[in-house]
Every structure is written in structure tokens, then in C-alpha cells.
C-alpha positions as a printed NumPy array, in Angstrom:
array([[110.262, 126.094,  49.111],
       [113.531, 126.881,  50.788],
       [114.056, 124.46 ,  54.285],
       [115.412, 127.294,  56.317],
       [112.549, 129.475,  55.164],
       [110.523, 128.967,  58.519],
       [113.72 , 128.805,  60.484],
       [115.567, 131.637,  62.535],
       [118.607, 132.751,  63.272],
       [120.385, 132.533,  66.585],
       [119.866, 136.162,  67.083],
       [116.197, 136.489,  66.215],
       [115.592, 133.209,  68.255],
       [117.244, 134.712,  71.097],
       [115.679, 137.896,  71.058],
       [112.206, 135.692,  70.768],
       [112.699, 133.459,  73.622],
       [114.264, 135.95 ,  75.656],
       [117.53 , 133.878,  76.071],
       [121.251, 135.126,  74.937],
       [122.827, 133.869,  72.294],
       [125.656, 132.869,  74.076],
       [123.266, 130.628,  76.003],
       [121.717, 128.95 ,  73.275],
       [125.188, 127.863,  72.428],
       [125.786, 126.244,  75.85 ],
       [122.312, 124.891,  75.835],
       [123.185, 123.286,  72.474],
       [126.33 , 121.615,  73.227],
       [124.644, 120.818,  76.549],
       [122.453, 118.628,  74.167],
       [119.266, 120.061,  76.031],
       [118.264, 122.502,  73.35 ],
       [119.832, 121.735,  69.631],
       [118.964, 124.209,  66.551],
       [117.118, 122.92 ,  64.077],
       [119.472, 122.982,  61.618],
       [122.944, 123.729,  61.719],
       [125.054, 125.057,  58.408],
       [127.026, 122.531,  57.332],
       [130.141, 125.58 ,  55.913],
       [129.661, 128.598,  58.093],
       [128.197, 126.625,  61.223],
       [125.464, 128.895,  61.324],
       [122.796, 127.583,  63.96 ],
       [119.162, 127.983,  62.71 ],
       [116.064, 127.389,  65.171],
       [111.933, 126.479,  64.58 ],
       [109.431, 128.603,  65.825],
       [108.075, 125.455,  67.197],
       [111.521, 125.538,  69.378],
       [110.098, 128.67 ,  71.139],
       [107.696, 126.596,  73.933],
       [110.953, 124.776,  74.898],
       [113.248, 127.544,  75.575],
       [110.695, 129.73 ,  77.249],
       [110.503, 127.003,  79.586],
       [113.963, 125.979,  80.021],
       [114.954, 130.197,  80.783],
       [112.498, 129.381,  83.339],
       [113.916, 126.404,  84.805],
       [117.271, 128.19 ,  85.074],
       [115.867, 131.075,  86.38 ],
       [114.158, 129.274,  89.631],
       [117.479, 128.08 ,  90.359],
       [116.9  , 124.378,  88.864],
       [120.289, 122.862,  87.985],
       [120.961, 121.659,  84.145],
       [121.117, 117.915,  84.854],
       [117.068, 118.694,  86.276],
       [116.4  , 120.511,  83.851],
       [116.46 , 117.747,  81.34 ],
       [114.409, 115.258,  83.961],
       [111.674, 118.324,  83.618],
       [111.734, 118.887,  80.18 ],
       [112.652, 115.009,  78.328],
       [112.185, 112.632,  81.417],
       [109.009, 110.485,  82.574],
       [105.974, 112.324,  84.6  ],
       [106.883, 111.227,  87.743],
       [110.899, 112.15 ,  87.837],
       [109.603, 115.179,  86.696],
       [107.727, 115.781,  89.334],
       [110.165, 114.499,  92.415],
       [112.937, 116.949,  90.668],
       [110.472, 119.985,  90.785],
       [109.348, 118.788,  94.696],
       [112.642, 118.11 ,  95.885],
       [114.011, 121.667,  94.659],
       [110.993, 123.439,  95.78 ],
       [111.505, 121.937,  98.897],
       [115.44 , 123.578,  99.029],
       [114.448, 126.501,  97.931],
       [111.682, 127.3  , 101.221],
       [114.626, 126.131, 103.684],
       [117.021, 128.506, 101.984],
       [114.395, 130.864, 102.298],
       [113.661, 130.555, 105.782],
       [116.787, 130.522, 106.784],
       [117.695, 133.495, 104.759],
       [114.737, 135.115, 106.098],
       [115.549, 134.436, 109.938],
       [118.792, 135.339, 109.609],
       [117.652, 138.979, 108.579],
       [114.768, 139.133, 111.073],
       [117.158, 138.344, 113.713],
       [119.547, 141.748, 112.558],
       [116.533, 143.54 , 111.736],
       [115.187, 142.65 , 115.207],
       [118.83 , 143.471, 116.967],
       [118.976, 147.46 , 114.552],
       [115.393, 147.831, 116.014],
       [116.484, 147.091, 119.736],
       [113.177, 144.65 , 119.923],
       [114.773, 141.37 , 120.587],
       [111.609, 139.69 , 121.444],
       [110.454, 138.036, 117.83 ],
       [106.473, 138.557, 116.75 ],
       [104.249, 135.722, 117.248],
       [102.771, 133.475, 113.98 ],
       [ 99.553, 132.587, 114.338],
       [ 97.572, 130.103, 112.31 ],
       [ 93.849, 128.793, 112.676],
       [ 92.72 , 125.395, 111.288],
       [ 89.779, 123.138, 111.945],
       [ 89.812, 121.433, 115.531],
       [ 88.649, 118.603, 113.77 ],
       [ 91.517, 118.516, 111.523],
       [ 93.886, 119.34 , 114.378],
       [ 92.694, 116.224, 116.335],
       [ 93.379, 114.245, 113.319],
       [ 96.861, 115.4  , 112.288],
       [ 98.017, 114.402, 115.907],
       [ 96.142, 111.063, 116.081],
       [ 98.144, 109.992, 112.606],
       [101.964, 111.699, 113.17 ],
       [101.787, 110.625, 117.568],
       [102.02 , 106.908, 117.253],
       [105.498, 107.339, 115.374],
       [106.909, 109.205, 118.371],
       [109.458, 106.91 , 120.001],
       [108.567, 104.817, 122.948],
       [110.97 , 102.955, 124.965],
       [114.77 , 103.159, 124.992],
       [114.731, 104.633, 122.064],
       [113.017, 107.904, 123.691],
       [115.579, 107.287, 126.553],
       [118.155, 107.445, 124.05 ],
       [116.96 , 110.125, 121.603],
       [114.334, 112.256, 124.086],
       [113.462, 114.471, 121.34 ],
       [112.241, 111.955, 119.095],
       [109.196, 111.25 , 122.303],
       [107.638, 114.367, 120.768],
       [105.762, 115.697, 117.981],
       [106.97 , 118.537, 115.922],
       [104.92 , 121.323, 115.487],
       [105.457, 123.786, 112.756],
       [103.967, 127.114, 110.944],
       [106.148, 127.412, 107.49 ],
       [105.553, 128.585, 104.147],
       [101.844, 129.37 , 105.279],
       [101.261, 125.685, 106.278],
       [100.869, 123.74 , 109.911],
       [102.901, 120.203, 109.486],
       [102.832, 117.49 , 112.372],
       [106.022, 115.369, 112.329],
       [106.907, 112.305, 114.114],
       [109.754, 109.887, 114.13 ],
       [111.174, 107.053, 115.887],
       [113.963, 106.837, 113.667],
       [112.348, 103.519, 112.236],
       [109.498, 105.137, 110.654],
       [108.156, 108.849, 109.973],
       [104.749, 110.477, 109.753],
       [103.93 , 113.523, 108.367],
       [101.054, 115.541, 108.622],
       [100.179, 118.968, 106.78 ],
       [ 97.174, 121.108, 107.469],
       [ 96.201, 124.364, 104.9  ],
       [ 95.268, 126.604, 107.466],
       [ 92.377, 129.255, 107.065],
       [ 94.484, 131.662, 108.175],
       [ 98.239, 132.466, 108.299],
       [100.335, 135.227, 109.882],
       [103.941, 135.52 , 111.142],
       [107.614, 134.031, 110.476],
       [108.609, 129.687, 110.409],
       [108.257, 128.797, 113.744],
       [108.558, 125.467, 115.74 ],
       [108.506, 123.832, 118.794],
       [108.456, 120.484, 120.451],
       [105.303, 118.761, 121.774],
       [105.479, 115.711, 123.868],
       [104.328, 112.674, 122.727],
       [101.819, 112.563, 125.508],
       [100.295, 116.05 , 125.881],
       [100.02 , 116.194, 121.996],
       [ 96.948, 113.317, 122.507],
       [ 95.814, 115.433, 125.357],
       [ 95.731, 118.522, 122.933],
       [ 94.124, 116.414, 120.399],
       [ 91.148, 115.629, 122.778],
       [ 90.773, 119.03 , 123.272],
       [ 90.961, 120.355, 120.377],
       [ 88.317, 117.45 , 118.221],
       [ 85.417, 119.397, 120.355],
       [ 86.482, 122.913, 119.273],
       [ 85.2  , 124.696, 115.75 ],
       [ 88.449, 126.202, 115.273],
       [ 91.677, 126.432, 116.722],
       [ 94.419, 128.915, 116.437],
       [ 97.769, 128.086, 116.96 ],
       [ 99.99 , 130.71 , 118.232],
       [103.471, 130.661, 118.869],
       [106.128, 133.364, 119.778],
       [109.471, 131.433, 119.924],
       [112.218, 131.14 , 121.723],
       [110.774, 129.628, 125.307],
       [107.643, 130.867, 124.782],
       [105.838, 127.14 , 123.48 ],
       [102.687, 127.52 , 121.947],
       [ 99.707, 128.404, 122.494],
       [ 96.005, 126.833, 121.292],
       [ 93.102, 129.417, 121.484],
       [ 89.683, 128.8  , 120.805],
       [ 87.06 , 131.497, 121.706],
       [ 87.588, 132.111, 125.659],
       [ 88.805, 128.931, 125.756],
       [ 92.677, 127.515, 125.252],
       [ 95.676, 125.364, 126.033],
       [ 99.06 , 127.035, 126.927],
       [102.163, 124.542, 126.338],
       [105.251, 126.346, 127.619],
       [108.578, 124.862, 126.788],
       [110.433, 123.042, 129.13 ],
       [108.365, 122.833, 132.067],
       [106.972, 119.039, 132.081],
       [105.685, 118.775, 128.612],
       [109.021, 117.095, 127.424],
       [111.106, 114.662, 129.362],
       [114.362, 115.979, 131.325],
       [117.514, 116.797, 129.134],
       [115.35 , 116.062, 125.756],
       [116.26 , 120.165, 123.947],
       [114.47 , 122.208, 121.766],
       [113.103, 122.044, 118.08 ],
       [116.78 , 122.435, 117.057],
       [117.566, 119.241, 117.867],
       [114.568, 117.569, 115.971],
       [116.061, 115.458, 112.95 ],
       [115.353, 117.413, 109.864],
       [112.365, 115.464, 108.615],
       [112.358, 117.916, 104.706],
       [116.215, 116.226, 104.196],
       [114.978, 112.616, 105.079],
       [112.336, 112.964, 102.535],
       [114.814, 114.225,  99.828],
       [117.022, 111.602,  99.975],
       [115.307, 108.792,  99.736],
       [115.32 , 107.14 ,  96.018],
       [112.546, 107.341,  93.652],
       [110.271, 104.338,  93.702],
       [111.085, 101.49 ,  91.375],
       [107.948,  99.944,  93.082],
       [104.337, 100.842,  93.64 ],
       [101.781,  98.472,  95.161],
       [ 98.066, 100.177,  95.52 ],
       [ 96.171,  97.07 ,  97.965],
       [ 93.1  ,  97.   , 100.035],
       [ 94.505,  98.701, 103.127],
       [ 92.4  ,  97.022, 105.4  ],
       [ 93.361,  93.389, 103.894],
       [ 96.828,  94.035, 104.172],
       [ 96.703,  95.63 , 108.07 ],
       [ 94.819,  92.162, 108.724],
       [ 97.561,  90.185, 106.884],
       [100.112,  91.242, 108.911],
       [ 98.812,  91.721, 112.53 ],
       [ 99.746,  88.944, 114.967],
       [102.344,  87.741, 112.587],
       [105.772,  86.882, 115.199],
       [108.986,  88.113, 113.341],
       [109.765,  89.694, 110.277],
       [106.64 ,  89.787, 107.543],
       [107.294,  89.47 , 103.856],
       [105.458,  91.433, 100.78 ],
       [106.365,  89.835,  97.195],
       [104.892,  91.142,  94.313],
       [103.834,  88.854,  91.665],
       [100.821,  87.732,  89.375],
       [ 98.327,  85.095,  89.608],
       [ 96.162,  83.061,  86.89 ],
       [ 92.541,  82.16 ,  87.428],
       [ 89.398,  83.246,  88.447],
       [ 90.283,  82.773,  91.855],
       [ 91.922,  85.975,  91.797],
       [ 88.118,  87.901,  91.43 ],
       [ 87.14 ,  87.054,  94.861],
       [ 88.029,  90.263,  96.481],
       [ 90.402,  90.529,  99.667],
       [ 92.52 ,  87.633, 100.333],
       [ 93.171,  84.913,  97.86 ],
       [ 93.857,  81.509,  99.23 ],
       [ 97.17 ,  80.305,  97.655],
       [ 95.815,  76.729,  97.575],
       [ 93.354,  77.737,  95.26 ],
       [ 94.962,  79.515,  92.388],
       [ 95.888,  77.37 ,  89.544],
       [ 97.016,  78.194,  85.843],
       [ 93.791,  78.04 ,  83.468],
       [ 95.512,  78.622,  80.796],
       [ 94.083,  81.273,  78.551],
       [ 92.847,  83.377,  81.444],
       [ 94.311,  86.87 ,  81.734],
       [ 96.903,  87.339,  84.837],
       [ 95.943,  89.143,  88.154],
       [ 98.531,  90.528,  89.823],
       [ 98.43 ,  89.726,  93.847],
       [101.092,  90.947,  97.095],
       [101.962,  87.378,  99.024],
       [102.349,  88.49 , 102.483],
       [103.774,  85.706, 104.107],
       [106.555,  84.923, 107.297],
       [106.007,  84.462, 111.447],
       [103.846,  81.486, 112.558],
       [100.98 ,  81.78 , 109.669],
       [100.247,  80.91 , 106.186],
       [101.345,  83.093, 103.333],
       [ 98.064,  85.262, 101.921],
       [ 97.602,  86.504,  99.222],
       [ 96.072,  89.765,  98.228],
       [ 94.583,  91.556,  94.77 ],
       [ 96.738,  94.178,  93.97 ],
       [ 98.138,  96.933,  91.316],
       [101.931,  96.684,  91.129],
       [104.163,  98.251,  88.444],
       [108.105,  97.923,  88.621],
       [110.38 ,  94.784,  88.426],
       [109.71 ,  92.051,  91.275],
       [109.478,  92.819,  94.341],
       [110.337,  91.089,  97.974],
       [110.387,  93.559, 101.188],
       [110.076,  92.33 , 104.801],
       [108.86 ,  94.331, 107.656],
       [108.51 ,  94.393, 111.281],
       [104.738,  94.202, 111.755],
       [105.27 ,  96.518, 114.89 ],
       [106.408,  99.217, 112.577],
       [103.917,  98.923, 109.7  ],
       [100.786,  98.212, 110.876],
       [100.35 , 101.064, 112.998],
       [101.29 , 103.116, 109.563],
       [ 98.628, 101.194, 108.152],
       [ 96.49 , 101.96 , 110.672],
       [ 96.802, 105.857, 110.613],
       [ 95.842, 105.785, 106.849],
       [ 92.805, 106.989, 105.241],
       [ 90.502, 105.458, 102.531],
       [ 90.055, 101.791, 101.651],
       [ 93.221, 101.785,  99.987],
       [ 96.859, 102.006, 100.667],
       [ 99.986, 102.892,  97.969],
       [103.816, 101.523,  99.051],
       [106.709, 103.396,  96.91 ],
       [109.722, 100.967,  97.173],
       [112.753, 102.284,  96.1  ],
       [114.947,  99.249,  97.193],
       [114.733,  96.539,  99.773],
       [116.869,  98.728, 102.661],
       [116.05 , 101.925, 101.887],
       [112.959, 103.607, 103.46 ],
       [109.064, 103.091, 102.027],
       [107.012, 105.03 , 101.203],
       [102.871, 104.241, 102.702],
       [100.125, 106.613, 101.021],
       [ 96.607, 107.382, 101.297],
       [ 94.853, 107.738,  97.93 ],
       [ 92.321, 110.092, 100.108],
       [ 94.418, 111.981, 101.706],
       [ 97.563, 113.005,  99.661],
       [ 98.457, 115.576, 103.027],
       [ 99.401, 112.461, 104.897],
       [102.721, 110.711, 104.485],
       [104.775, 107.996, 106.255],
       [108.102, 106.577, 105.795],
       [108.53 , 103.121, 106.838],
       [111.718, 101.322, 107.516],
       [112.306,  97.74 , 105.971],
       [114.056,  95.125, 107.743],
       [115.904,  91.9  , 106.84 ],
       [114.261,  88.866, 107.838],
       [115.777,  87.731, 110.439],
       [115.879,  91.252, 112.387],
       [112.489,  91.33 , 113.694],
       [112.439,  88.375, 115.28 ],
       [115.095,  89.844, 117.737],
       [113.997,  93.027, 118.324],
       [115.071,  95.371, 121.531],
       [112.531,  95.264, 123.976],
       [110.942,  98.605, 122.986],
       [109.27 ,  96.672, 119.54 ],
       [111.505,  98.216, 116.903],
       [113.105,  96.407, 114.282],
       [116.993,  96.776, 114.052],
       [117.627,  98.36 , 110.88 ],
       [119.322, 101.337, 110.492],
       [115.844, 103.501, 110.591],
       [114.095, 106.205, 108.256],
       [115.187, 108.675, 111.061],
       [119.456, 107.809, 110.072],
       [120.04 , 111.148, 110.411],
       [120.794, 111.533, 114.465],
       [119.712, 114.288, 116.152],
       [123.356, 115.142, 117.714],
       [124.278, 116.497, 114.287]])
């Protein structure tokens, strides 16, 4: 049988795949899609039908705006860079469409002569409302770092892309919070909720079925309705500290998120074990990833390091040592995969992350010992913090608010 007998020609390929043939030159010395064959005398490039899957989805890749160098992460690179690629652009391509999209309300608005914008409304779950508050407030800033930055003393409320998200930063952590409403209606808004009236709101709002959030813009606040009843939050008169400015002045939580590094870490532990491993520790606490022989290791929760010893045929457990301040190092069953791994943290900063988790267990993406970490809920995947690392020494001599001294997940300052 002739080889190039199931192949086809550049044309015919193209015309298949719906691609140019022009293209699947490019693509070829790209190296990201190479003919099958290639004539050795007239250069001729030949392609497989099997080819076809691949260039579909590569036009499609190009199409949604996805640059070359991604392209190949999507189509030849492991699961998981896959995936961050495809979040991170979907995640440029919303803000360029939102701010595409206010750009031409706001002329549409100014040809109409109606300068007042329409309100967005969204209802959720009161329930679920109370909850999204109770897990983004505690990473509001407290302190002088709220007398510094007086926008970071409030939670972020925001209706985009048919979603409500809770945000909250103190510039040494971040909490997120997203909530699939039942019902959507309107353009992006935002505004700023203080720290303070947020709980208030959340008190309110865990005895209600529903609750719809409206909000109009500009100095209009928000508004939480719920039957007859409902909780009007107007901006700028007492529910945020003097001087602190509107949402505009909120760090941009979506570009924190993008930049940090993919994990070269991930530790899955009993969340619970590892809260209680760090509280009441004085200073900076150290996590070190490692593995441990014996059957010491089955014992669940903690494992005394006293008591594991090397048995010699027994198959290795892997553990997180959690160890620093004025106590014993502990150590704890866990699931790590990456290279080894030493972190310290101010206890201040991650145990109230640990806290406002879900589930018995708790996931840590580490990209690097100084850049920010990533704390997950295997039960609740809506729910994300970033926590700050710190060198040893740095918690130890804290500023008087209880933050650590490193640089912060929140680097980006709000002046700019």
C-alpha cells in the first residue's frame, strides 16, 4: 500500500479543519502542528486524518484569543498547566469585557441623555450570604494597616459575569468568596462594605430565605431586600472610615490571583490537626514536607516524632512537621507531591485562613517559599485564600496590629 495513501494534502487538510494553508505553515514551523509527512524533493507537506482533532482545536484556541506559547500548555502540557492557562485567560478576557462593556454603557447612557446607570440585581440564599461574609471579613485589615490603607477595612462586594464574589485583603492574606446566584440582572457593579457592618449584614441576612442584592452605582451603595424587609448601605455616610474612597481604589484582587506561580507544592492535611498545630505557637511556624517509616504513621492526626523509627521494609508515609515558637515540632499524616518543602508562617495570618475553611480537610499550593499560598477547601472549591509566607525570624517582630512583615499577597497598593 502506498504511505501517503491515507494522507492529505495541505489544501484538502485545510479546507477540512477549517484552517488556511498559510496557517498550517506557521503552525508547522511553530512546531505546534507538524504534517505527517513532508516530501523529501518538492517539500510537499502531507497531513493524517487523525491530525484533524488537533487542529480543530488549536483554530479554536486562536480564535478565543489564547496566545501560541498557551496554546501548546493546552494542547501538549500536563492537566493542571492546562488548566491555570485556560483560567488565567478566561479571567482577562471578562475584565476586557467589562471594561469594554462600561465604557459603551457610559456613551450609550450620555447619546440617551439618562446619566443615571440601571441597577443589577442578584438574589442568593441568606444562608449562603451569611457565610460568604463570615469567611472573606476576617481578612479585612485591622490596625494600622486599616489606618494606613482604609480601603482594605472593607469587604468588596461585587455582581460580575452573573456571579456575587466577597473579597477581602489585608495585604498579607486574601479571601475570596463566590456565590452562583439564582438570579442575575444588570451591568458589573461594586462597592465597598465596611469590615464591620458586613458582620452586621451577615446576621441579618443568616435568618432570611433569600436575599437580593441590589445595587445602582455611583453613590448609591447597595441595597439587601428580603420580602418587606431590607438593609440599605449608602456609600460614604459611616459605613467606611473617613478618607478610605470608593471600590476604585480596592486592589485588584483577579490580577493578584494571576500572578502568582503555579504550585510546585501541594499538601492535602487534616485541617483541623494542622489549625491545632499551629495555634498558640509565639513567632514564626514552620511546615516541612517529608516522609516517615513505620506504623506509627497509621495513628491518625498527629504523629509524635519520638516515636517514628525506620522498620525497615515498611512502606513510607509521608507527614507535614510543623514545628517553631515555644513547642515541640508535630507531626502530621499528609499527601504531598512536589520536591521538598520548608514554608514558615505567622500563625496570626494562617490560622484564621484555616479557620474559615470547610470540610475536614485542607489543600496548600506552594509555588515558592516568598511568594503567596494558596489554602483550599476540598468541599468547597468557591472558597479561596491567599496566604502570605514569612521568613522566620519576621513573625516574631511583628507591628503591633499582628501581621507578619513580608511584603503581603495584597503587593499591589491601592494608590496605583
Amino acid at each position: 500500500m502506498d504511505d501517503t495513501e491515507d494522507l492529505l494534502t495541505i489544501g484538502a487538510f485545510a479546507r477540512c479543519v477549517g484552517l488556511a494553508p498559510s496557517a498550517l505553515r506557521f503552525y508547522d514551523d511553530c512546531g505546534v502542528l507538524r504534517p505527517a509527512r513532508v516530501d523529501a524533493v518538492t517539500g510537499y507537506r502531507r497531513y493524517g486524518a487523525g491530525q484533524a482533532a488537533r487542529a480543530v482545536q488549536l483554530r479554536q484556541l486562536r480564535a478565543a484569543g489564547l496566545p501560541l506559547v498557551d496554546v501548546a500548555v493546552v494542547l501538549d502540557g500536563p492537566a493542571d498547566a492546562a488548566r491555570d492557562v485556560l483560567r488565567a485567560h478566561l479571567e482577562r478576557t471578562r475584565r476586557t469585557a467589562d471594561e469594554a462593556r462600561a465604557v459603551v454603557e457610559g456613551f450609550l447612557r450620555e447619546a440617551t441623555g439618562d446619566p443615571q446607570p440601571r441597577t443589577s440585581r442578584a438574589r442568593v440564599g441568606g444562608a449562603e450570604f451569611a457565610s460568604a461574609v463570615r469567611q472573606v471579613a476576617p481578612a479585612a485589615a485591622t490596625g494600622r494597616t486599616r489606618q494606613d490603607f482604609p480601603v482594605l477595612g472593607c469587604v468588596l462586594l461585587e455582581l460580575l459575569d452573573g456571579e456575587v464574589r466577597f473579597v477581602a485583603t489585608d495585604r498579607y492574606r486574601l479571601a475570596l468568596r463566590v456565590l452562583r446566584p439564582m438570579a442575575f440582572e444588570g451591568v458589573p457593579r461594586r462597592v465597598l462594605i465596611g469590615a464591620e457592618t458586613a458582620w452586621s449584614l451577615a446576621e441579618w441576612a443568616v435568618r432570611q430565605a433569600t436575599v437580593e442584592v441590589e445595587c445602582a452605582g455611583g453613590t448609591a451603595g447597595v441595597r439587601l431586600r428580603s420580602g418587606a424587609d431590607s438593609r440599605e448601605i449608602p456609600e460614604g455616610t459611616g459605613d467606611r472610615p473617613s478618607g478610605e474612597g470608593d471600590a476604585e481604589g480596592f486592589p485588584d484582587y483577579r490580577l493578584m490571583l494571576e500572578d502568582r506561580e503555579t504550585g510546585r507544592h501541594r499538601v492535602i492535611v487534616d485541617r483541623a490537626d494542622l489549625r491545632d498545630a499551629v495555634t498558640g505557637r509565639a513567632g514564626a511556624v514552620s511546615l516541612s514536607a517529608g516522609a516517615v517509616r513505620g506504623d506509627a504513621a497509621e495513628a491518625g492526626g498527629a504523629v509524635d516524632p519520638g516515636t517514628v523509627r525506620d522498620t525497615g521494609g515498611s512502606a513510607a508515609r509521608q507527614v507535614l512537621e510543623v514545628a517553631g515558637g515555644d513547642r515541640g515540632p508535630v507531626r502530621l499524616r499528609a499527601v504531598h507531591t512536589g520536591p521538598g518543602l520548608g514554608i514558615a508562617f505567622d500563625p496570626a495570618v494562617l490560622v484564621p485562613a484555616l479557620e474559615a475553611g470547610v470540610g475536614p480537610d485542607v489543600l496548600l499550593e506552594v509555588a515558592s517559599a516568598d511568594r503567596p499560598v494558596v489554602v483550599r477547601s476540598a468541599d468547597q472549591g468557591s472558597f479561596t485564600t491567599l496566604v502570605m509566607p514569612v521568613r522566620e525570624r519576621s513573625a516574631a517582630a511583628r507591628p503591633a496590629d499582628g501581621r507578619s512583615d513580608g511584603c503581603g499577597a495584597g503587593t499591589r497598593r491601592t494608590d496605583r
